[in-house]
C-alpha atoms as a printed R data frame, in Angstrom:
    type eleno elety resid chain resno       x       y       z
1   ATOM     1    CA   UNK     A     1  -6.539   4.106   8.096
2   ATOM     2    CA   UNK     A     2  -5.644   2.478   4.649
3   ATOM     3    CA   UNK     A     3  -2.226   0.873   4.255
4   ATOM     4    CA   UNK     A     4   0.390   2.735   2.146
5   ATOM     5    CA   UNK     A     5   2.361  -0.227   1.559
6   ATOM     6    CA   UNK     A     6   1.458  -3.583   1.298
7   ATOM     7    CA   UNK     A     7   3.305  -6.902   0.992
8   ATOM     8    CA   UNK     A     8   1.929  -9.901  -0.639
9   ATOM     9    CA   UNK     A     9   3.358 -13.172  -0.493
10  ATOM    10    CA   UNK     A    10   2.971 -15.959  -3.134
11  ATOM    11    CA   UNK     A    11   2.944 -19.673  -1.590
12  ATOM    12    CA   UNK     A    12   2.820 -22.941  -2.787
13  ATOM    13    CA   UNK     A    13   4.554 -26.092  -4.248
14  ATOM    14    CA   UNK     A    14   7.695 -26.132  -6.353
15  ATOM    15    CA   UNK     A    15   6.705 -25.643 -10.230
16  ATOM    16    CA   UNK     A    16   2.798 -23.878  -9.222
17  ATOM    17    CA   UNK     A    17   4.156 -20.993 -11.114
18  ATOM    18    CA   UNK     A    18   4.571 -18.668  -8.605
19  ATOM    19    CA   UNK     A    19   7.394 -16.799  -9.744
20  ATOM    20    CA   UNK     A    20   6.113 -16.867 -13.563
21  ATOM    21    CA   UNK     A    21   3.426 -14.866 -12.239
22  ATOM    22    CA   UNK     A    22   4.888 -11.939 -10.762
23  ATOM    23    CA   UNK     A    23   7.728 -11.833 -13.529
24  ATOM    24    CA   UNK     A    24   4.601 -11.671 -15.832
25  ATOM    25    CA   UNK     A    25   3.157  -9.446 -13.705
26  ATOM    26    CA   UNK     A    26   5.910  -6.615 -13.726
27  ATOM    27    CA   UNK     A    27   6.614  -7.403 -17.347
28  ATOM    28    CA   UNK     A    28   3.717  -7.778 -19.187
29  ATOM    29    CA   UNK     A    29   5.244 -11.198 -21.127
30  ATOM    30    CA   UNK     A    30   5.915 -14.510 -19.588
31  ATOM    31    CA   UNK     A    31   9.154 -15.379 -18.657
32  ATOM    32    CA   UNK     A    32  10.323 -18.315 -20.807
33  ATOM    33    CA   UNK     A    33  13.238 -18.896 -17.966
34  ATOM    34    CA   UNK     A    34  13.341 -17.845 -14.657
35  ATOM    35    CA   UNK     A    35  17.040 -17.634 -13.743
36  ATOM    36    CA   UNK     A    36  16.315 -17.376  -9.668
37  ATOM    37    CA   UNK     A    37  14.534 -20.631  -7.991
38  ATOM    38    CA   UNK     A    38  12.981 -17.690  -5.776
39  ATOM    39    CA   UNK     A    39  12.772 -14.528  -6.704
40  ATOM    40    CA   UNK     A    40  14.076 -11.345  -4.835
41  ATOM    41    CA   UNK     A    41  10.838  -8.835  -3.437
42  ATOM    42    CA   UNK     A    42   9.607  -6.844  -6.452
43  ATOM    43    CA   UNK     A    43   7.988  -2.868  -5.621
44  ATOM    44    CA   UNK     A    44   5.404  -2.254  -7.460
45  ATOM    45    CA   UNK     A    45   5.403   2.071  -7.255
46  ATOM    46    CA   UNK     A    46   1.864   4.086  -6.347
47  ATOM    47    CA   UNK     A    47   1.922   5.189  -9.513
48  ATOM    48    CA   UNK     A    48   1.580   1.477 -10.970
49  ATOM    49    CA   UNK     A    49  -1.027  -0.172  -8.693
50  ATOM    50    CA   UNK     A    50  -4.610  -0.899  -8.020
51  ATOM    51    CA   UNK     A    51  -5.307   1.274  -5.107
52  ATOM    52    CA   UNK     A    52  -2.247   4.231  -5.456
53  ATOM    53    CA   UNK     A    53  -0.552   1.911  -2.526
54  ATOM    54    CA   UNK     A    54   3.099   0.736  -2.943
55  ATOM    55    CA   UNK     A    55   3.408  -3.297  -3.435
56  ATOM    56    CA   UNK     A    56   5.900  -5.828  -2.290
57  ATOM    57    CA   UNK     A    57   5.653  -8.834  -4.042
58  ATOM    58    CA   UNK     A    58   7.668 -11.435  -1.901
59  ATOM    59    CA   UNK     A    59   7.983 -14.690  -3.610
60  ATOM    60    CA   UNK     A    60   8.821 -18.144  -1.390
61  ATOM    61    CA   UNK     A    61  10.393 -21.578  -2.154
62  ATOM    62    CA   UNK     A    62   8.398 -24.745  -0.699
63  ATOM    63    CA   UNK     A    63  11.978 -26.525   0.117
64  ATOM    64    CA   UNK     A    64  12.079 -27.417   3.699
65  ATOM    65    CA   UNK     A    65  15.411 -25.949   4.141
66  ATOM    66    CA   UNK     A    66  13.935 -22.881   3.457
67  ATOM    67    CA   UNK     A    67  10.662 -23.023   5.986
68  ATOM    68    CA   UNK     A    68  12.175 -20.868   8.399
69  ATOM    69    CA   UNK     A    69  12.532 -18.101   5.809
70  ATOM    70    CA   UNK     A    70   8.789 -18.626   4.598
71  ATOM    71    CA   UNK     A    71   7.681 -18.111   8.322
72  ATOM    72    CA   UNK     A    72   9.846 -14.919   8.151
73  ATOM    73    CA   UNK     A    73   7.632 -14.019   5.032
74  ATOM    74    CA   UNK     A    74   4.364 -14.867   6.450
75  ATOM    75    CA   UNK     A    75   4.663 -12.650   9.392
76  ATOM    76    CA   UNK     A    76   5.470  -9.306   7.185
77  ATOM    77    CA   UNK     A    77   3.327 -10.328   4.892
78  ATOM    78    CA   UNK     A    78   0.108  -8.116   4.571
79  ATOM    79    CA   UNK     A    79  -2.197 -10.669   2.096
80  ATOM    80    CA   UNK     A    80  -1.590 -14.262   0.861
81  ATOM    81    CA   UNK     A    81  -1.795 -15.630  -2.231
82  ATOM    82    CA   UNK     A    82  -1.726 -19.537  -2.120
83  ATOM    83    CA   UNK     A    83  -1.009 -20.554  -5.714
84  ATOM    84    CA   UNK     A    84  -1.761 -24.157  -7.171
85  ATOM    85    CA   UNK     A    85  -0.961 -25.522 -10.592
86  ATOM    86    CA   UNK     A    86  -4.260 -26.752 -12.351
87  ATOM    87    CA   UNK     A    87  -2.827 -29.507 -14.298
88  ATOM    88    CA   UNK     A    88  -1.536 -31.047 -10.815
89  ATOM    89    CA   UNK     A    89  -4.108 -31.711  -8.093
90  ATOM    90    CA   UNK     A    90  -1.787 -32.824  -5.730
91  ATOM    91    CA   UNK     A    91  -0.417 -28.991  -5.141
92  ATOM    92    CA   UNK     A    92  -4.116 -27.946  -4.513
93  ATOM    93    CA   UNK     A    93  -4.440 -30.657  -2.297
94  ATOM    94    CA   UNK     A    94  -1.194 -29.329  -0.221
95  ATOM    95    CA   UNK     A    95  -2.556 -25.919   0.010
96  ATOM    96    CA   UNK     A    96  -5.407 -27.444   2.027
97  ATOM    97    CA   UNK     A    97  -2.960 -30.039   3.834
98  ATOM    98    CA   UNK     A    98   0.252 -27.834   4.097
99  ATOM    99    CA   UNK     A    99   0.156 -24.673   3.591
100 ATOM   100    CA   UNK     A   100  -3.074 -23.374   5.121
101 ATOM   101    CA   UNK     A   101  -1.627 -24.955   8.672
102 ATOM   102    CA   UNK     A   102   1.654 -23.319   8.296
103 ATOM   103    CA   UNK     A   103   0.008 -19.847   7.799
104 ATOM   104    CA   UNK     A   104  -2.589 -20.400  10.799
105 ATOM   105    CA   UNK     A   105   0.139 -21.604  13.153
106 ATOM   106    CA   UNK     A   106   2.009 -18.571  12.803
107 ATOM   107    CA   UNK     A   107  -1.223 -16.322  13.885
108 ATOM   108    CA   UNK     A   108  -1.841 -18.749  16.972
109 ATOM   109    CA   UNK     A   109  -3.320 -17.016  19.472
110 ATOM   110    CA   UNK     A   110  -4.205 -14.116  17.397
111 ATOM   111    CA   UNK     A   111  -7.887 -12.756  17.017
112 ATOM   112    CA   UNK     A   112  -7.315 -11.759  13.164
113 ATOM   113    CA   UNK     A   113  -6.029 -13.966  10.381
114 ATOM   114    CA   UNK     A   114  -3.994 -12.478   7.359
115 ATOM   115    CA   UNK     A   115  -6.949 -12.507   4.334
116 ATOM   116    CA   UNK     A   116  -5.728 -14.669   1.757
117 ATOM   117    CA   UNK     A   117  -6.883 -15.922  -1.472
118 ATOM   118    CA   UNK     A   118  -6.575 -18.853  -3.667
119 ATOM   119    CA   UNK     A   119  -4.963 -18.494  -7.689
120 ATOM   120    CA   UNK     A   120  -4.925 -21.982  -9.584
121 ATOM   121    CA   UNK     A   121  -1.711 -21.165 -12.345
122 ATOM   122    CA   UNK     A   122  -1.778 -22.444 -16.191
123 ATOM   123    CA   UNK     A   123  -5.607 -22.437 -17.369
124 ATOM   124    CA   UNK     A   124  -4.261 -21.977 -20.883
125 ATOM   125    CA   UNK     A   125  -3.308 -26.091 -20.588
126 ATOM   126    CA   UNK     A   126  -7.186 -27.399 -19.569
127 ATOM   127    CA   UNK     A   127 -10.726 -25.966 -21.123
128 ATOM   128    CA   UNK     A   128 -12.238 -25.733 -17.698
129 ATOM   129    CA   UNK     A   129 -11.793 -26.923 -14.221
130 ATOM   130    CA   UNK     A   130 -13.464 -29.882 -13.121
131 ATOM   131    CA   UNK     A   131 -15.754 -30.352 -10.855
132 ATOM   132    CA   UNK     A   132 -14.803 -31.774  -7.804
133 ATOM   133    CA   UNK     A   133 -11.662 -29.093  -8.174
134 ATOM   134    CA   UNK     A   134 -14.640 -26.574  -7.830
135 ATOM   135    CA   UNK     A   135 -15.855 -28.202  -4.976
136 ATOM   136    CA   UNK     A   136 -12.810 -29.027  -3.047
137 ATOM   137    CA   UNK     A   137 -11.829 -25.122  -3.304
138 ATOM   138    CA   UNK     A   138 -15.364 -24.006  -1.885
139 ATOM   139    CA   UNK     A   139 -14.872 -26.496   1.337
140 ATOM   140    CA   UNK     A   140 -11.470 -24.866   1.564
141 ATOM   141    CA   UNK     A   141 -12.852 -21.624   1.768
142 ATOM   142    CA   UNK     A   142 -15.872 -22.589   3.627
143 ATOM   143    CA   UNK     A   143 -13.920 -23.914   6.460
144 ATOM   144    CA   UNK     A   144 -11.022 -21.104   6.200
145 ATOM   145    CA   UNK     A   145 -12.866 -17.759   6.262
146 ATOM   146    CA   UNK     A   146 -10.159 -15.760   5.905
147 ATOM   147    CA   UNK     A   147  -9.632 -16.618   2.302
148 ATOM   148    CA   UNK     A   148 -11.695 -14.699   0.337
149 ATOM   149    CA   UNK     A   149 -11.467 -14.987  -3.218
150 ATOM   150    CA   UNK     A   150 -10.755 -18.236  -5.894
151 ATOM   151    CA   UNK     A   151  -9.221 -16.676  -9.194
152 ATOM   152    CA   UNK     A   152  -7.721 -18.777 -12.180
153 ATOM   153    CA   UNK     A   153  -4.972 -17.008 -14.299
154 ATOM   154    CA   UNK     A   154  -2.444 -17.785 -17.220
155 ATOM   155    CA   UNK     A   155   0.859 -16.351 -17.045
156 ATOM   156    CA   UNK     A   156   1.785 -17.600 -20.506
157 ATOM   157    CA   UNK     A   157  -1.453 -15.956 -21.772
158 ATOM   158    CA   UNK     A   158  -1.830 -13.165 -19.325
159 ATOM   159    CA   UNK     A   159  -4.806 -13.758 -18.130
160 ATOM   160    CA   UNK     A   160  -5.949 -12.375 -14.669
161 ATOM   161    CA   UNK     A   161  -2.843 -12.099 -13.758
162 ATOM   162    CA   UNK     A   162  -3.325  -8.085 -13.002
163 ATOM   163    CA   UNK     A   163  -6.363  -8.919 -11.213
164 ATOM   164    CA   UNK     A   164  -5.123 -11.319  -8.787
165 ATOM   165    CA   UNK     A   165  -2.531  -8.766  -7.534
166 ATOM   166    CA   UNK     A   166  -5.197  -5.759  -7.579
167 ATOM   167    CA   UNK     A   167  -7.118  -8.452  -4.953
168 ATOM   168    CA   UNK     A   168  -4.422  -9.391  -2.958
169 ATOM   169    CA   UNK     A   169  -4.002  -5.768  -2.743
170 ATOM   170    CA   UNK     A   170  -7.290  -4.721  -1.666
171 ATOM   171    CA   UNK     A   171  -7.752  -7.790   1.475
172 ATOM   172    CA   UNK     A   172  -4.964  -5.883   2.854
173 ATOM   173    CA   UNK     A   173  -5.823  -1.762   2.060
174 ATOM   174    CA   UNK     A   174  -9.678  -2.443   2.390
175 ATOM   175    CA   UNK     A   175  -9.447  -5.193   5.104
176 ATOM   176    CA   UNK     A   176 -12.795  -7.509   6.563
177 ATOM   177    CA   UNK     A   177 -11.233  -7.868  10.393
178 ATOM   178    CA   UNK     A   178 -11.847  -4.928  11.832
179 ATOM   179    CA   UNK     A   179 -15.776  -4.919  10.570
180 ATOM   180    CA   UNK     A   180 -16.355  -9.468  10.696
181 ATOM   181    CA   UNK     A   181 -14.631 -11.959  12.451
182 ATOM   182    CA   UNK     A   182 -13.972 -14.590  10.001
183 ATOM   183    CA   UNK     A   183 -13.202 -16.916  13.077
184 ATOM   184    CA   UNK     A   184 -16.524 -16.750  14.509
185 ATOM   185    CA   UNK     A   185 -18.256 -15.482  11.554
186 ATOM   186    CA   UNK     A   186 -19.940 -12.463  13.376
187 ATOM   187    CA   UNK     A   187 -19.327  -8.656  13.943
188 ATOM   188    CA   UNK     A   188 -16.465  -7.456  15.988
189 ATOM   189    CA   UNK     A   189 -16.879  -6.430  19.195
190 ATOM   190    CA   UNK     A   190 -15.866  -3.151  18.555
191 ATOM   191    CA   UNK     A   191 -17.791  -2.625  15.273
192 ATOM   192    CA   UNK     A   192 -21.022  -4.203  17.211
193 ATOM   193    CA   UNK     A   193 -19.984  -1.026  19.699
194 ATOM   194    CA   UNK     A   194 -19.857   1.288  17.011
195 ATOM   195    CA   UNK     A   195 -23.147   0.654  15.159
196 ATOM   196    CA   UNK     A   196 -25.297   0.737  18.456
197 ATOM   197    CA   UNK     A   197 -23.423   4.401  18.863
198 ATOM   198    CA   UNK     A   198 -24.579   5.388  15.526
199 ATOM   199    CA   UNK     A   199 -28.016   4.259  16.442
200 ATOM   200    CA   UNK     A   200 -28.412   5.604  19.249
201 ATOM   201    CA   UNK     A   201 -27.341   8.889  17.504
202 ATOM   202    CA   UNK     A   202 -29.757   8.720  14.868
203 ATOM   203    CA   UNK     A   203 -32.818   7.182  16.786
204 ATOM   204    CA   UNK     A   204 -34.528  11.321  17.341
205 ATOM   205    CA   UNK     A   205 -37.962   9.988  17.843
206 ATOM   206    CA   UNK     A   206 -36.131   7.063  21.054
207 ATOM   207    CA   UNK     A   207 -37.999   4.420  20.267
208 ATOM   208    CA   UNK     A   208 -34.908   2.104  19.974
């Protein structure tokens, strides 16, 4: 059954731009100040989103006095958006180092992972991404199946900055888990059970 409420949560470094991008978001103009270091959850009504689903936009603060609140976040959070600054490597690099650990120690144990995805913040400051930036994010994704999707967005131009919430939105109301383990890159077990049911309903002539 589709979700009628869904709660993303923005993570990163300090600076990435993670709160720029939701106050764009909501606002439709980028925030010249940003009064909060962290902002409080935003709603986003049915009436205003992707899917008709109401959206919780929870932002986080990367301060280690403040880890035990993240955790909080990442365990009511429904999708992940891990957000990196494209002018500083280094906050890419901790995505892959840092935050990507933090997020997968929480689900220990679990058979499903949160779906996630990957936003790189301020494209209106470089002409393109280079190359081994391109490269570093498919081996992230490669080797952490449950993020599935790489967007770049401008909050001071507005660009894609709808469309990485409308993504974020559908990992969690359309979700992969119950259909593919990303873990062990194969069909569920109980999807596996499900298509041989269908089969076997629609095989009339029994010839398997």
């Amino acid at each position: 059954m589709m979700k009628d409420h869904v709660k993303i949560l923005f993570m990163g470094d300090d600076g990435v731009g993670k709160s720029s991008l939701i106050v764009s978001n909501i606002c439709n103009y980028f925030p010249q100040i940003v009064n909060n270091n962290v902002l409080e959850d935003v709603v986003i009504p049915t009436a205003c989103s992707a899917n008709d689903t109401c959206v919780t936009l929870m932002d986080s603060s990367s301060m280690i006095h403040e880890r035990e609140n993240l955790k909080q976040k990442i365990l009511l959070a429904d999708s992940i958006i891990f957000v990196y600054d494209v002018t500083r490597l280094e906050t890419l690099q901790n995505i892959h180092t840092l935050w990507i650990p933090l997020v997968i120690e929480l689900q220990q144990g679990k058979s499903i992972r949160k779906p996630a995805m990957i936003v790189g913040t301020k494209i209106d400051l470089l002409d393109s991404p280079a190359a081994e930036e391109t490269e570093y994010i498919s081996t992230i994704m490669e080797t952490h199946r449950f993020i599935f999707f790489y967007l770049l967005c401008s909050s001071l131009r507005l660009i894609n900055i709808h469309e990485v919430i409308s993504h974020a939105e559908e990992l969690a109301t359309y979700p992969v888990a119950p259909i593919y383990d990303v873990v062990h890159t194969d069909l569920t077990f109980t999807c596996r059970q499900e298509f041989q049911r269908i089969f076997r309903i629609l095989d009339l002539d029994h010839d398997n």
